[in-house]
C-alpha positions in Angstrom: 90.7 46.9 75.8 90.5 50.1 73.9 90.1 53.5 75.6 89.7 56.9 74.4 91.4 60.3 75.9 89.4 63.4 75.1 89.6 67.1 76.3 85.8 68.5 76.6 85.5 72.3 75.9 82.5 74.1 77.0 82.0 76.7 74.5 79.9 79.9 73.8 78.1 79.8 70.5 78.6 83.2 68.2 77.8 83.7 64.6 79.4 81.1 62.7 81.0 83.4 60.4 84.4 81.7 60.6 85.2 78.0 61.5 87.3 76.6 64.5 89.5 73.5 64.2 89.9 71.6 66.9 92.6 68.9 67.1 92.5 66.4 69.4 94.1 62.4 69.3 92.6 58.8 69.9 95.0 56.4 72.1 94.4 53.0 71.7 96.0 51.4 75.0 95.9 48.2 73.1 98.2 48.6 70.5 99.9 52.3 71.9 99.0 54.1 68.6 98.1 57.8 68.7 96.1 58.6 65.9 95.7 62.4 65.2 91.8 63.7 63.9 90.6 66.8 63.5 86.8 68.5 64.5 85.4 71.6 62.6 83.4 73.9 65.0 81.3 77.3 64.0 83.0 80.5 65.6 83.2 80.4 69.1 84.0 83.2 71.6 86.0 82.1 75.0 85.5 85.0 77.9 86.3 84.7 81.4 83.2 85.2 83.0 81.5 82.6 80.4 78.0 81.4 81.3 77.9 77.8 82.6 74.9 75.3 83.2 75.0 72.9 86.0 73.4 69.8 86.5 71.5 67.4 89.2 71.4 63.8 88.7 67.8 62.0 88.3 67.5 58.5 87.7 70.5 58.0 85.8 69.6 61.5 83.5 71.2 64.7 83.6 68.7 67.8 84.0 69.3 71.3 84.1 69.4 72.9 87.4 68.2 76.4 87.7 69.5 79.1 90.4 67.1 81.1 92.0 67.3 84.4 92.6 67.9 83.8 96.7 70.1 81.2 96.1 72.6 83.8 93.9 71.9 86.0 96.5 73.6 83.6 99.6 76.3 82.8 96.8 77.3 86.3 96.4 77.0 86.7 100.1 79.2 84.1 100.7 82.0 85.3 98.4 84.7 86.8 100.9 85.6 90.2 100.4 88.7 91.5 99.0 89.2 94.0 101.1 90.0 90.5 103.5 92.9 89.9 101.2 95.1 93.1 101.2 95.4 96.1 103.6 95.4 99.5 103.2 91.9 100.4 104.0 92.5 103.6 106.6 93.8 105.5 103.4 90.5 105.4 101.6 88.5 106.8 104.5 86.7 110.1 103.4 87.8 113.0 105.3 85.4 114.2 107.6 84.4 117.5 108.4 83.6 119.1 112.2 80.5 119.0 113.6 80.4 123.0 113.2 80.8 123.2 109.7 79.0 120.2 108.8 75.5 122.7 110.3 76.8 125.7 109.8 77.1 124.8 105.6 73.5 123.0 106.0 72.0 125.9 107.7 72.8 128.6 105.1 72.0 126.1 102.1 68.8 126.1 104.3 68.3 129.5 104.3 68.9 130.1 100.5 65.7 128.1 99.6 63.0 129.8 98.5 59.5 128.7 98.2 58.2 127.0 94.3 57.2 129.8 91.7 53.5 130.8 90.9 52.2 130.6 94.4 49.8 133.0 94.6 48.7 132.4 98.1 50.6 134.4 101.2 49.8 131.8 103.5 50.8 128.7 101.3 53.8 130.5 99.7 55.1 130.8 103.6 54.3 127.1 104.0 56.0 125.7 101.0 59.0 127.9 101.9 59.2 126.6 105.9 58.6 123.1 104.4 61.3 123.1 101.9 63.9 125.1 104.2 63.0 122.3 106.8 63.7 119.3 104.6 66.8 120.8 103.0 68.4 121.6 106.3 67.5 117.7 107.4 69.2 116.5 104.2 72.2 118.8 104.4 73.0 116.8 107.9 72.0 113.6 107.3 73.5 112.7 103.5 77.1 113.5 105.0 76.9 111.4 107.9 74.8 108.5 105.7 78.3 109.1 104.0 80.6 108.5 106.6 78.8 105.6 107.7 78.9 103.7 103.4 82.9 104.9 103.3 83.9 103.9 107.1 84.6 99.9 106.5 82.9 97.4 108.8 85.5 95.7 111.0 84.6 92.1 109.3 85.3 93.1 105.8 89.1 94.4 107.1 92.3 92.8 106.9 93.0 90.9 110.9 95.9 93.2 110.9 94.1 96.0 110.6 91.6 94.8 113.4 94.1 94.8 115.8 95.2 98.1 114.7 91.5 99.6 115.4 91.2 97.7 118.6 94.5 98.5 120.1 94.8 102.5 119.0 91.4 103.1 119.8 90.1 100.4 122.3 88.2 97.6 121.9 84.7 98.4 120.6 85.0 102.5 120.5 85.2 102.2 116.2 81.5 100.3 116.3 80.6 103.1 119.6 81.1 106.0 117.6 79.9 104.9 114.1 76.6 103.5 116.0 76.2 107.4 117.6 76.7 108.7 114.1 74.2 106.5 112.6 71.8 107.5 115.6 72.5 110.6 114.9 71.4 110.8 111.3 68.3 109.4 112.0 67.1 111.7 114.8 67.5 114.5 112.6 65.8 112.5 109.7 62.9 112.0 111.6 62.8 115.0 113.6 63.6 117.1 110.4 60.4 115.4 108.8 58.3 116.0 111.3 58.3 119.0 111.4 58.3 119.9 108.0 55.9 118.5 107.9 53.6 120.3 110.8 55.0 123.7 108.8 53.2 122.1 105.7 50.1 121.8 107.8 50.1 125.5 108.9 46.7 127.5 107.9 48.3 130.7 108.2 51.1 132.7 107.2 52.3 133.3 111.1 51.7 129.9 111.4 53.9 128.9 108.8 57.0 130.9 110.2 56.3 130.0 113.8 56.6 126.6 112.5 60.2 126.8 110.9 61.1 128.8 113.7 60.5 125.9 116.1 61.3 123.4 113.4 64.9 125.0 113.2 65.9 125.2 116.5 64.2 122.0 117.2 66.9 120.5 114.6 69.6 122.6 115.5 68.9 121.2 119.5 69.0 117.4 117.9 72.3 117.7 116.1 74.5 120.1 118.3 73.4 117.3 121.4 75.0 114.4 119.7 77.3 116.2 117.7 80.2 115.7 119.8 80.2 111.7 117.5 81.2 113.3 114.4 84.0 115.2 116.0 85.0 112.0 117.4 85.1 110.4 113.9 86.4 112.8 112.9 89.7 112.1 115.1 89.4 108.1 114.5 89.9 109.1 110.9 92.6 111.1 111.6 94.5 108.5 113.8 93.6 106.0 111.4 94.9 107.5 108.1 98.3 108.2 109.8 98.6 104.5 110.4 102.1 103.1 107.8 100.6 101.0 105.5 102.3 97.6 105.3 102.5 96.3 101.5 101.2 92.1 101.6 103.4 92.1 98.1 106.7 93.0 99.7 108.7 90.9 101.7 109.1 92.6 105.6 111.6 92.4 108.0 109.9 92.8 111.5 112.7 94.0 114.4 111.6 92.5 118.0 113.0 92.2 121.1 112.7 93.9 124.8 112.2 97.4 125.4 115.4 99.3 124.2 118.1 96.6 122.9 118.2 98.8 119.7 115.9 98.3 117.6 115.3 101.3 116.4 119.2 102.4 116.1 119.2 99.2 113.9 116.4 100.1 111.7 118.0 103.3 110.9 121.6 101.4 109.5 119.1 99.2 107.4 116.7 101.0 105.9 115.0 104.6 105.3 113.1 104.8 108.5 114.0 107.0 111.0 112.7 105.9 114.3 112.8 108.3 117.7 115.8 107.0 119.6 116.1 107.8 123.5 117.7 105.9 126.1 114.4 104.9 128.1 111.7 102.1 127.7 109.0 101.8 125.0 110.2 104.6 122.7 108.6 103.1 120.2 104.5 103.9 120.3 103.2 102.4 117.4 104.7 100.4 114.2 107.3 102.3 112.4 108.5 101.9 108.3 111.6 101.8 106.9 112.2 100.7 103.1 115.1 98.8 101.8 115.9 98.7 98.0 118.3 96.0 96.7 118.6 95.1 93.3 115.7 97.1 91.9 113.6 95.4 94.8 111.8 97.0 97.5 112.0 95.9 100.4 109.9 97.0 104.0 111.6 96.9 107.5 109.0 97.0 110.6 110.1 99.0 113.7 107.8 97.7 116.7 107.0 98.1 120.2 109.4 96.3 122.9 108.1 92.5 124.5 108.3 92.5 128.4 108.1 88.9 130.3 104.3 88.9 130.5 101.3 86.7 129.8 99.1 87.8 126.9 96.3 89.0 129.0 98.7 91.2 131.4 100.1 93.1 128.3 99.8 96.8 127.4 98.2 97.8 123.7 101.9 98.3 122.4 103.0 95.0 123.2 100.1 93.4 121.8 100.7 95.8 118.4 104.0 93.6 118.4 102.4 90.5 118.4 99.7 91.5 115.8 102.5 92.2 113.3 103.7 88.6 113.9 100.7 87.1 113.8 98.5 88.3 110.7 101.2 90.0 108.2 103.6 88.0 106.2 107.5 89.0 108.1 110.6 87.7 108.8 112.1 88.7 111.9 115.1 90.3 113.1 115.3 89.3 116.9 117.3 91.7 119.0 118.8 90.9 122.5 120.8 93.4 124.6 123.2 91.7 126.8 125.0 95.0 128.3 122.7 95.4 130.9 121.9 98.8 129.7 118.4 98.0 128.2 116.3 97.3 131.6 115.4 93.7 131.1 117.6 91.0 132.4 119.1 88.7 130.0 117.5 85.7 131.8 114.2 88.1 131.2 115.3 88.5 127.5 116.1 84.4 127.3 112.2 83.8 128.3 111.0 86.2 125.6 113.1 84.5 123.1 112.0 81.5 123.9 108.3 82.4 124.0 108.1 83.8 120.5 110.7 81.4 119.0 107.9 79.0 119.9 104.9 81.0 118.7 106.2 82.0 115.6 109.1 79.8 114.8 107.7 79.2 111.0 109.2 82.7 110.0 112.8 83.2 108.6 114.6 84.0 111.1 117.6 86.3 112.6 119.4 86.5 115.9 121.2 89.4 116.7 123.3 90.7 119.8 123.6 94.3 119.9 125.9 97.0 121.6 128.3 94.1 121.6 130.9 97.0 122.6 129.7 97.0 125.8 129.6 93.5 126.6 132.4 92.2 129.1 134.2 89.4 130.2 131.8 89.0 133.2 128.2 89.0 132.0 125.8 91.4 133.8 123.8 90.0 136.9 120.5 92.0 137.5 119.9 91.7 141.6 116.3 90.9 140.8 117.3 87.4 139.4 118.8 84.4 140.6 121.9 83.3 138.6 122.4 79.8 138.4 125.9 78.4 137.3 124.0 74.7 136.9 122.2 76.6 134.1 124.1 76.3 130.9 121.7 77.3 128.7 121.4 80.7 130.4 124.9 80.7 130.8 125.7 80.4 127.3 123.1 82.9 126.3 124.6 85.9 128.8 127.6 85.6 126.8 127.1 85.0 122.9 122.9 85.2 122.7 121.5 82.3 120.9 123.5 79.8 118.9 124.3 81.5 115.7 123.6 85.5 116.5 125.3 88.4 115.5 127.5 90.6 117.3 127.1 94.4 116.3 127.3 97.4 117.7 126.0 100.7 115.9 128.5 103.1 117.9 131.9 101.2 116.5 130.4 99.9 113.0 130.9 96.3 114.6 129.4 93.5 112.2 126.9 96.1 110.3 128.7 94.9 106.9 127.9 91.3 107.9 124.2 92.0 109.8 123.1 93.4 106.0 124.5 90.8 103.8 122.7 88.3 106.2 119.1 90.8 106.0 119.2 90.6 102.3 120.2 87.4 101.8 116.9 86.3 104.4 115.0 89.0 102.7 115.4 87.7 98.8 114.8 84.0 100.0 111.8 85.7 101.9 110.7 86.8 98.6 111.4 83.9 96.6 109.2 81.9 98.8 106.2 84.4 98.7 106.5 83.8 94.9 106.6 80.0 94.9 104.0 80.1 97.4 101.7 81.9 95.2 102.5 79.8 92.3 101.2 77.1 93.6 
């Protein structure tokens, strides 16, 4: 049996001013020859976004299908949104001005308009004036909140990590709150601001006419300065929200965890450029901190967050669950910290659970174990008098002493296996990056 391979090229006809040779070769499968032949084609112009035809099946026949213009529509609808694939959105919000200025500019740009040329009329030169003055100061407010409200991103079209960062800095639901007031907002004083520019359009006399704007101004200025107080709270969100560290998807990140005050922070100092707050009391860290690391003409991000208490998920604070965020929706390798001295706050047993917990949850990332302030450990581990120490336990037993199999000792204070604890973070952190590479290859 004889069989032919073929390549099929869809192309896009141009002016045939020049020819276009394409080779191809016949296999026999009987005989295994390859026989080489050659195709003349007119010009042809190859483009990535090249118009295609597609096809439905009738009867055996192939027949054009057409697209309407709804069903493009659902298509283009359907195409996820970028802004789902990186982060970084909080730096492109617009910067938002307070409430005050944002009326005080509108009504002198108000003010300033004078009423059209060649009027003759007292009375309808008043009325075009109060009419225009009206409108102007209702589109001076309401185009830079219709602003805001394009430029502020809608929480679906975000990155998950940034979700969490809305929902647990601001509160769930208060980002939607306050852009909902601000879109309510805009359209009061659209509607109010029309009518009554209207009514001063209306007015039969000149004393009319000004009576009108009168009542039409303050009547605007009433609307806005009520519900003004939603801008200024954008205003702040904006704030908060651009001060947010970016996290770059294209670098590989080293994420430090652990309980409340095992040294994290002092750690992320030695390894990077981040300089963390460092005090001897619980939760120091309040939100996610960045430190860069450059090796080898490679950079590098190291992730400073909030400590992990023994808890269920439901019974933890916001900068817990920032912790868990991290870990869940951004690309890290983690640096596990455990404080055995006794000088952090949470029990080692405490400490063991925690491990044991996120080990579990997010055991596919790279992963490192270290001990720190290993210059206060002693021969006799510390026993917290909340806990029960069991010597049956050996597991626990084993842990007060070395941490998990395979940790680091280091301590900060005496320079103790810092040389080591690096070498190991770049090591984890190139493979990290080699991985994200063959990863996106295929």
């Amino acid at each position: 049996m004889n069989g032919t391979c073929s390549t099929v090229f869809q192309l896009w006809q141009s002016p045939p001013t020049k020819r276009l040779i394409i080779r191809s070769f016949n296999v026999s499968y009987a005989g295994m020859h390859v026989i080489r032949s050659s195709r003349i084609y007119p010009n042809q112009c190859f483009h990535r976004s090249i118009q295609t035809e597609t096809y439905n099946v009738v009867n055996g026949s192939y027949i054009p299908k057409t697209e309407t213009k709804d069903e493009n529509e659902v298509k283009e609808k359907d195409k996820p949104s970028k802004n789902l694939e990186s982060v970084g959105a909080f730096q492109k919000l617009p910067m938002v001005m307070p409430s005050i200025d944002i009326f005080q500019s509108a009504l002198k740009k108000a003010k300033r308009v004078s009423p059209t040329k060649g009027i003759a009329n007292i009375a309808k030169r008043e009325r075009n004036r109060g009419a225009k003055q009206l409108d102007t100061l209702m589109k001076e407010l309401a185009v830079p909140l219709r602003t805001y409200l394009e430029e502020f991103p809608k929480k679906e079209y975000l990155h998950p990590y940034e979700c969490s960062l809305i929902e647990l800095t601001l509160g769930d639901g208060k980002y939607e709150e306050v852009l909902r007031k601000v879109d309510n907002l805009r359209k009061k004083v659209v509607s109010v601001g029309k009518e009554h520019a209207s009514l001063c359009a209306k007015s039969t006399s000149k004393r009319d006419a000004e009576e009108s704007l009168s009542v039409g101004m303050k009547k605007v200025e009433e609307v806005y300065i009520h519900q003004a107080k939603a801008v200024d709270d954008l205003l702040q969100i904006a704030k908060t929200l651009r001060s947010m560290p970016v996290v770059d998807l294209d670098k590989p990140t080293l994420c430090l965890v652990g309980a409340p005050n095992v040294g994290k922070s002092s750690l992320v100092r030695i390894l990077s450029t981040g300089k963390p707050e460092i005090c001897n009391y619980p939760f120091t860290t309040r939100g996610i901190l960045m430190g860069h690391i450059v090796l080898n003409y490679q950079h590098f991000q190291v992730t400073d967050t909030p400590g992990l208490l023994k808890r269920s998920d439901d019974d933890r604070n916001n900068l817990e669950k920032l912790t868990l965020a991290v870990l869940s929706h951004l690309p890290t390798a983690v640096l596990f910290v455990h404080d055995l001295s006794g000088e952090c706050g949470t029990s080692p047993s405490d400490q063991l659970a925690i491990y044991k917990e996120m080990k579990e949850r997010y055991g596919n990332h790279l992963w490192l174990n270290v001990v720190s302030k290993c210059d206060l450990l002693k021969e006799s581990p510390v026993i917290f008098s909340t806990e029960s120490y069991d010597h049956d336990d050996i597991e626990l037993e084993r842990y007060r002493r070395l941490g998990p199999d395979g940790a680091l000792l280091v301590s900060v204070k005496n320079d103790v296996g810092l040389i080591e604890l690096k070498e190991r973070v770049h090591e984890m952190l190139i493979s990290f990056s080699l991985l994200g590479a063959l990863r996106f290859q295929l």
